[in-house]
N, C-alpha and C positions, 0 to 999 in steps of 0.2 A: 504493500500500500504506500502509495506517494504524496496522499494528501499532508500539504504543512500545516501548521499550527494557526495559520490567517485565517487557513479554511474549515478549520475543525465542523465538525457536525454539532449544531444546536438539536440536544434532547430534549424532550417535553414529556414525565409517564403522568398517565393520570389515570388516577387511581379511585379506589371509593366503593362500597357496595351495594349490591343488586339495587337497581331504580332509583339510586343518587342521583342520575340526571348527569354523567356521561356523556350520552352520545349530544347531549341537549347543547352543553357548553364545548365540546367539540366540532358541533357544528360551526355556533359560533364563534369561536376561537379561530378557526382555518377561513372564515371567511376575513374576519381581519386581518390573517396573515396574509392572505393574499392579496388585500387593498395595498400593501407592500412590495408586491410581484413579488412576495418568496416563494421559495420551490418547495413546495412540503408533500414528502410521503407519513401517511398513516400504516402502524401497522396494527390491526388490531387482534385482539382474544378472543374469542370463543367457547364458551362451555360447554363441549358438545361438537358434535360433528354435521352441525346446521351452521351457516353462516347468515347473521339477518344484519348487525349494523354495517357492513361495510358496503353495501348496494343503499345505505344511507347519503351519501357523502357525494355529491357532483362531480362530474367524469373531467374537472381540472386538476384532481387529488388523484395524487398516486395512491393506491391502497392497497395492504398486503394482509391477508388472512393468515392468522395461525387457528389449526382448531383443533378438535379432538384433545381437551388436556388442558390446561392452566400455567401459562407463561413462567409462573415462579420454579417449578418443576420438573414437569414432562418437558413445556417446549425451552426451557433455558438456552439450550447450546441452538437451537431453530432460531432463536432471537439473536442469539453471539452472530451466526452467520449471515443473518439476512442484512445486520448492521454489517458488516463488513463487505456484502457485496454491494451495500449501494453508498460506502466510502469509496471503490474501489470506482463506482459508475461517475463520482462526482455530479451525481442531476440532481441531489435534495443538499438544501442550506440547512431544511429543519426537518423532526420525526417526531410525530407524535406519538408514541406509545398507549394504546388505553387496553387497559388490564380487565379481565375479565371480573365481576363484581366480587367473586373470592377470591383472589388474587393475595399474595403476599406482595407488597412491594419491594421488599429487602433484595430476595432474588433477582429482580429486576434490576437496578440500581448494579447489585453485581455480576450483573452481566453487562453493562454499561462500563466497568471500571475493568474489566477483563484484561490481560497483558496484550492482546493480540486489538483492543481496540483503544486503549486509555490513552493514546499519544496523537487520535486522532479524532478525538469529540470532546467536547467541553462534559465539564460534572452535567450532571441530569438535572431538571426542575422537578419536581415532585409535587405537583398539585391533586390534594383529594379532596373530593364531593362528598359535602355530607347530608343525608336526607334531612333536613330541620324536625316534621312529625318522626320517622320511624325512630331518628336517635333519641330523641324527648320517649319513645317509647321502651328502649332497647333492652329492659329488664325482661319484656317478654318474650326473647330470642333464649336458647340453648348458651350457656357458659359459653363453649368455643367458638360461636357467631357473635357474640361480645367481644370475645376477646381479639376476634379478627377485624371487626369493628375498630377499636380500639387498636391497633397493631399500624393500619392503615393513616390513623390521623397520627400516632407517634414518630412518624418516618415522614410525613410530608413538611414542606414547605411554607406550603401555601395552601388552607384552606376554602372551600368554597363551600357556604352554606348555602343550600338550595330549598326552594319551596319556601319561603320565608313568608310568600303573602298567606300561607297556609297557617300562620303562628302570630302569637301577641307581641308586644314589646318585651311584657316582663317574661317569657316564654324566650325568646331570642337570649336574653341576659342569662338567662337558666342555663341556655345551650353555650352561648362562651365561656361561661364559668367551668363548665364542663372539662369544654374541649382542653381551655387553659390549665388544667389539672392534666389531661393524658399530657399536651405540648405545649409547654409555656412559653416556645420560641415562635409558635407557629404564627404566621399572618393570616385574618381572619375575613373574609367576604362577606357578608350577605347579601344573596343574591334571587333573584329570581330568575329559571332559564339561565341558569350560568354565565350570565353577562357580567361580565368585569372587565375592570381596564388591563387591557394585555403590556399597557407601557408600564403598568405597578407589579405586574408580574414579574415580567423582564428583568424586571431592576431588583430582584430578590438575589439574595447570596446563594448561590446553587454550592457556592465549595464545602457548604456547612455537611459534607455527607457524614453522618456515623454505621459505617457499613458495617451491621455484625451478623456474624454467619449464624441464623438462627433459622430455623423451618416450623411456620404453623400451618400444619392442612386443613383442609378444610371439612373435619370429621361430619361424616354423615349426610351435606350437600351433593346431590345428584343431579339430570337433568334426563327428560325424556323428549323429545324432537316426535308429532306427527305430523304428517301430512295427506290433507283431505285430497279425497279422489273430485270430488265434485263441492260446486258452489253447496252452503249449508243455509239453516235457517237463522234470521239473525238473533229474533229472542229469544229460539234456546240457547244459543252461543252465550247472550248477555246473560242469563237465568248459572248457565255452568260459570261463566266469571264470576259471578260474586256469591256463588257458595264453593268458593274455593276456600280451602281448609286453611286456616294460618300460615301452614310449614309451607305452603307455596308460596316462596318470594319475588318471584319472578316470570312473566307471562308476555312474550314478545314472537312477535313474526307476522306471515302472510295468511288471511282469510278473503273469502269473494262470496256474497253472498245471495241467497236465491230469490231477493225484491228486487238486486242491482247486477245480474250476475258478468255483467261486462268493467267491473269495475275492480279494482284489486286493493284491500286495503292494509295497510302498515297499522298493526295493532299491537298496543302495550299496555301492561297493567304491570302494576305496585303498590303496595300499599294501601290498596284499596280502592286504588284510586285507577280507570280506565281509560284510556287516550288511544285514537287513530286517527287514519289521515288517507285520504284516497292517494295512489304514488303513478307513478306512469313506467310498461316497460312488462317483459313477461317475469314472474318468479315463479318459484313450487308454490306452492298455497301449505305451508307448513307452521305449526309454532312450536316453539320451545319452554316448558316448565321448568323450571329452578327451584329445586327447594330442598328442606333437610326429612329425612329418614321417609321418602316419598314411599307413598304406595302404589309402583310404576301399573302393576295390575289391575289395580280397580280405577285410576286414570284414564288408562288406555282402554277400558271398555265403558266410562264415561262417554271417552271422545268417538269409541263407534258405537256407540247409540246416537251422538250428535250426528254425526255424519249422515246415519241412513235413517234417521227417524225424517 
């Protein structure tokens, strides 16, 4: 590799979990960057061997899928290389990394600092999304989805609280006090839709890394991927969303349904809370669940009854 030191590669990982709002300030974020003519490839995560955020992102971004597996572990050395071929192509100034919602970041970070890349990318930015409601909520998660919770805001940077219009003032003050107990270094956002100033980002000290070789997995999180053969109904769809059980954290992908069935819609759920979006362009008609100790059987015969009823 011949890249000098003028041209090191700008990191960005962002980090945070399930339905933090991610792909939300991602979007935004890369469109700024590009009001700049930077060259930015995204590479994103996956949990699971369905790819749904990266057919997010406008065909001016380069974007690279890792899937099947979780970035901090399985795909570590998949992320050492992919950074090193596109030092080696010189076409991206910057990379945005976004870590799948159980993500350890640590790994991440050292695989950034790796001997075969460290001389030719700047330290990493570390920015993690924090959901404003589910963190105010986070006693009702399992210990080790706290504790990754929590793992994720003591490694980052720069915080982004998201959903804010969602919460009160003194509720907001609850949530810093918080956060400032796990990171008392950390910079703190509130935002709504991930919008923040990317010049207050920038200007954060990235050298600050404290890289310790520690591994938290992520006990008990699964994911199951279907996909429908045919347009479905849409209020049993809506009826199965929200008698989704707790441990479902997460509900993202493609539906087409049988009032609109020429339309294709980008659907997500978290928290409770359900959003979509009609998108343009062919995909599978597929979604992905996330959650802890799932019951992949009686899901999957949820979704074919939806299907064929």
């Amino acid at each position: 590799m011949e890249r000098n030191n003028k041209s090191k590669l700008s990191i960005c990982i962002v980090t945070g979990f399930l339905g933090s709002g991610k792909t939300s300030f991602l979007k935004y974020y890369t469109e700024q960057l590009l009001k700049r003519d930077e060259k930015i490839t995204v590479i994103m995560n996956e949990f699971g061997d369905f790819d749904v955020d990266s057919k997010i992102l406008g065909d001016e971004i380069q974007t690279i899928s890792l899937q099947n597996g979780c970035v901090c572990c399985d795909l570590q050395q998949d992320l050492i290389n992919q950074l090193s071929v596109l030092i080696n192509q010189k076409q991206s100034q910057f990379v945005i990394i976004e870590a799948t919602g159980i993500a350890h970041p640590l790994q991440l970070i050292e695989a950034c600092f790796d001997p075969s890349l460290a001389q030719y990318v700047h330290p990493p930015l570390v920015v993690g999304l924090v959901d404003a409601p589910r963190f105010l909520n986070r006693e009702h998660y399992t210990a080790s989805t706290q504790a990754l919770m929590e793992e994720q805001i003591a490694v980052s940077q720069a915080l982004i609280v998201n959903k804010t219009d969602l919460v009160g003032q003194e509720e907001q003050h609850k949530i810093e006090t918080a956060l400032k107990q796990i990171n008392p270094n950390d910079t703190i956002y509130f935002t709504s839709y991930g919008h923040v100033n990317i010049d207050e980002l920038e200007a954060l000290d990235t050298a600050r890394q404290d890289v310790r070789h520690r591994h938290l997995h992520h006990h008990g999180i699964s994911s199951i991927a279907y996909t429908f053969t045919a347009p479905i109904d849409r209020q049993i769809f809506y009826q199965f969303i929200l008698r989704l059980p707790d441990n479902i954290y997460r509900l993202k992908g493609y539906v087409r349904f049988r009032d609109d069935p020429e339309t294709t819609y980008l659907f997500q759920f978290a928290n409770g809370l359900p959003d979509y979006e009609p998108i343009q362009g062919e995909v599978q008609n597929t979604i992905v669940l996330i959650g802890e100790n799932l019951d992949k059987e009686r899901l999957r015969n949820q979704l074919d009854a939806l299907q064929f009823t």
